[in-house]
C-alpha positions as CSV (number, residue, x, y, z in Angstrom):
1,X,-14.4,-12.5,-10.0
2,X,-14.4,-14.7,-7.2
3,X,-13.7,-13.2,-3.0
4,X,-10.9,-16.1,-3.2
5,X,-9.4,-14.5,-6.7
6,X,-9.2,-10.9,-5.1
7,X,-8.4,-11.4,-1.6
8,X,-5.6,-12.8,-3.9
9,X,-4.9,-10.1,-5.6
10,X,-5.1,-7.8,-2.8
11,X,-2.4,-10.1,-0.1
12,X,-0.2,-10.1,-3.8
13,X,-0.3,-6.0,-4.1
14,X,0.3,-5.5,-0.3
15,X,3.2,-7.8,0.0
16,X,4.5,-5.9,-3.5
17,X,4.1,-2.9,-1.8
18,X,5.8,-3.7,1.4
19,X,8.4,-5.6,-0.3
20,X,9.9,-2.2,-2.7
21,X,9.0,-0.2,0.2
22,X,11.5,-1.7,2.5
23,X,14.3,-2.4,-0.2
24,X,14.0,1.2,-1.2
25,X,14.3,2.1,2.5
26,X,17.2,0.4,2.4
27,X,18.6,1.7,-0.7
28,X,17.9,5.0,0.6
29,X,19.6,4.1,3.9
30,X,22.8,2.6,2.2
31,X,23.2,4.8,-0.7
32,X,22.7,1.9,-3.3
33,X,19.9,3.8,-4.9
34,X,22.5,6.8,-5.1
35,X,20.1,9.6,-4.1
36,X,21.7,12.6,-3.8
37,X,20.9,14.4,-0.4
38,X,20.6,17.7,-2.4
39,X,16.9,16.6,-3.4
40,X,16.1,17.6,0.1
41,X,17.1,20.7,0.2
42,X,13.4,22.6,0.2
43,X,12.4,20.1,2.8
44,X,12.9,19.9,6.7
45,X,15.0,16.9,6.3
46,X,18.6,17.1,6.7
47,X,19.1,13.6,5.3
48,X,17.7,10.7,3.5
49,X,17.2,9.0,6.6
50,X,13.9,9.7,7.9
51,X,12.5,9.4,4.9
52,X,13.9,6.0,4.7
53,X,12.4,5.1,7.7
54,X,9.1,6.3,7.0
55,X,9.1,4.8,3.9
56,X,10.4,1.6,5.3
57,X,8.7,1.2,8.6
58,X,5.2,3.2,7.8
59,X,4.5,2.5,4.2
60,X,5.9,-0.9,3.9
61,X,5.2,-2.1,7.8
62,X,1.6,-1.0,7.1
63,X,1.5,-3.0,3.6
64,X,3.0,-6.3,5.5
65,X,0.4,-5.8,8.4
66,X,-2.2,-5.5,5.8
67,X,-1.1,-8.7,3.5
68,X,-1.3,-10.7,6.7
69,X,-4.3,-9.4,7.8
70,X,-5.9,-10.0,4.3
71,X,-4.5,-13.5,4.4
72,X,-5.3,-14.6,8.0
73,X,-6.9,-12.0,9.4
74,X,-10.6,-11.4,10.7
75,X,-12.9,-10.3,7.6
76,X,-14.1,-7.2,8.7
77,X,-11.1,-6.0,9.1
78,X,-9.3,-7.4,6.2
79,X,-10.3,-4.7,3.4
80,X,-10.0,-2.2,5.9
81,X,-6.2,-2.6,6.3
82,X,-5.3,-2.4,3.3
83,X,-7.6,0.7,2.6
84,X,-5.2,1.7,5.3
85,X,-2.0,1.0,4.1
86,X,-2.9,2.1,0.5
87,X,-3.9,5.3,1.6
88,X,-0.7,5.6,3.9
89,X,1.4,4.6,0.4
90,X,-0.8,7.6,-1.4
91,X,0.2,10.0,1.0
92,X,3.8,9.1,1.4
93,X,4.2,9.8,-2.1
94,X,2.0,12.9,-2.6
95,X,4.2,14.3,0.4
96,X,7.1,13.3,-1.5
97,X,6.3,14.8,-4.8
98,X,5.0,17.7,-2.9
99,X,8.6,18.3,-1.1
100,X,10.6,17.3,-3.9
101,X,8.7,17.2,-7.3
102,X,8.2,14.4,-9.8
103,X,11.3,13.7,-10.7
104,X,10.7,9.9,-11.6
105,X,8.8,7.3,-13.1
106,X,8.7,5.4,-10.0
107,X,6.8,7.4,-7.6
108,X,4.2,7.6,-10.4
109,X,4.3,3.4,-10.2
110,X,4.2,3.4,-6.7
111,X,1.7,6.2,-6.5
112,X,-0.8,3.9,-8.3
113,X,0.2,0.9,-6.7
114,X,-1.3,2.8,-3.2
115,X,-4.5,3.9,-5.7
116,X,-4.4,-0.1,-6.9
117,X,-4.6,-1.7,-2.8
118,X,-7.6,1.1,-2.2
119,X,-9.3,0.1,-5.3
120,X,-8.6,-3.7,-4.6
121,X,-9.9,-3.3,-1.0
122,X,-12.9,-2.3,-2.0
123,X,-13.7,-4.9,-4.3
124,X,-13.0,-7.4,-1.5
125,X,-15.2,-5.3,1.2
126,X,-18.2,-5.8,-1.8
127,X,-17.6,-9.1,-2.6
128,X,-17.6,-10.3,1.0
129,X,-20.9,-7.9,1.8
130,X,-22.3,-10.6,-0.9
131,X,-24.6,-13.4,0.3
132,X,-23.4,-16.4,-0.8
133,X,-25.8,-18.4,-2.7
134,X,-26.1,-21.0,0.2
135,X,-27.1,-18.6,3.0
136,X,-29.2,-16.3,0.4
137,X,-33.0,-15.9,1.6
138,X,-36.0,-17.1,-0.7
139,X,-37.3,-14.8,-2.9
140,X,-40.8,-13.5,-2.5
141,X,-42.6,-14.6,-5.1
C-alpha cells in the first residue's frame, strides 16, 4: 500500500470521526438523539451537556485538527496527530462505558474507529520512515 493510499485512508477516518463526533454533540445538546439524562445518574454529570462538549470540541476538534494536519500538515507530525486524536476518541469512550456501561452498538463502532486512526497512523509513520527508491543508498556488494 502506497504513503499516498493511507495518508488517504487516515485524513478519510479522521474527518469520519470528527464529523459523528460533532453531530452527536449536537444531538446530545438538542435532544435529537433522545438520550435520557437518567444514564448519568452514577456519574458526576448533572446533564448531557458536558459530555456533549467533550465529545464535540475534544474528540471531534482533535479528529478535524488531525485530518488537516494529515492532509497539509508537516510529516513528522502528521501520524502523530492522529495517534493523538485516536487515542483521545479511545478514551472518551472507555470513560463513557466506564461511567455508564455498554449500552449500545455505537460506542463499540466508535470505539474501534479510535483503535482504526491509531492503527492507520502507524502505518503512515512506517511507510514514510521508508526510503524511497530514488534516495535509497547502493547496496554493498
Amino acid at each position: 500500500m502506497s504513503t499516498r493510499s493511507i495518508r488517504s485512508a487516515v485524513v478519510a477516518t479522521d474527518l469520519f470521526e470528527a464529523a459523528s463526533a460533532i453531530v452527536g454533540a449536537i444531538g446530545l445538546l438538542t435532544g435529537f438523539l433522545n438520550v435520557p439524562a437518567s444514564v448519568l445518574s452514577r456519574t458526576p454529570f448533572a446533564d448531557l451537556s458536558v459530555p456533549a462538549l467533550l465529545l464535540g470540541c475534544v474528540v471531534g476538534g482533535s479528529a478535524l485538527a488531525a485530518a488537516a494536519i494529515a492532509a497539509l500538515g508537516p510529516r513528522p507530525l502528521d501520524a502523530m496527530a492522529t495517534v493523538v486524536a485516536g487515542c483521545i476518541t479511545v478514551g472518551y469512550l472507555t470513560v463513557e462505558i466506564a461511567l455508564i456501561g455498554l449500552g449500545s452498538w455505537a460506542q463499540v463502532v466508535w470505539l474501534l474507529v479510535g483503535v482504526a486512526m491509531i492503527g492507520l497512523a502507524t502505518l503512515l509513520w512506517r511507510a514514510e520512515a521508508q526510503p524511497t527508491h530514488a534516495h535509497e543508498s547502493p547496496q554493498a556488494v
